[in-house]
Residue, then its C-alpha position, 0 to 999 in steps of 0.5 A: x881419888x878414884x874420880x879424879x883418876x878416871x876423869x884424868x886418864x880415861x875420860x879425857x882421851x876418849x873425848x879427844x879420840x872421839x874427834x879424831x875418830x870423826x875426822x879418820x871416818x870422814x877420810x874414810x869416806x870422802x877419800x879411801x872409798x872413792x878411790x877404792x871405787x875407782x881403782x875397781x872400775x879400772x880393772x872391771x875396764x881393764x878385764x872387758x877390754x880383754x874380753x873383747x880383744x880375746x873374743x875378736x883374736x881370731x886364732x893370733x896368738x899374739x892377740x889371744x895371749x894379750x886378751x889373757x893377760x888383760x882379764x887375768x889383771x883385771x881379775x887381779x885387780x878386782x880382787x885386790x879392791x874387793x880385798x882392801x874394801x873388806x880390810x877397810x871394813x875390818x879396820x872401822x868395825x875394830x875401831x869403832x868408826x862408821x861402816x866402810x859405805x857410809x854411818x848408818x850406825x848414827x842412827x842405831x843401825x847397823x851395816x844392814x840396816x836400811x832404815x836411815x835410807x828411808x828418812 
């Protein structure tokens, strides 16, 4: 009885759960990532491109409060990839899929582990 109640209720889902976990962890990968990646480097632009337009204003307030406004958004920016790159972590580590950067745990490492590089 208890077999047939562990059989029907448990170890049938975890195997079903098992390929939606691959396939949550390949779109974590393949498309969340990349587009974090992305969205970081356009605000890590977007804050040099104020930079320069703040150090080239030479004392035109119109110029120099655009350089500002360019860096703060990039900064905001960053810091919002930067976030959602660190809610993703928590989100695959709470549910058990690979690292945000990749699955080094298929080979029994963990986010520090730089063995599987090696190979």
């Amino acid at each position: 009885m208890f077999y047939h109640f562990f059989y029907e209720y448990i170890a049938i889902p975890v195997a079903h759960a098992d390929g939606l976990t691959q396939f949550l962890a390949k779109v974590n990968r393949h498309i969340i990532n990349p587009i974090i990646l992305v969205l970081f480097a356009v605000a890590f632009v977007q804050f040099f491109w104020g930079l320069f337009a703040f150090l080239k204003a030479k004392q035109e307030e119109k110029d120099l409060t655009e350089g500002k406004q360019h860096i703060l958004w990039g900064i905001i920016g960053m810091a919002i990839m930067v976030s959602v790159f660190g809610i993703m972590g928590l989100l695959t580590g709470t549910l058990g899929l690979s690292d945000v950067s990749g699955s080094f745990r298929k080979n029994g490492g963990g986010m520090g582990d730089v063995s599987a590089l090696l190979k």
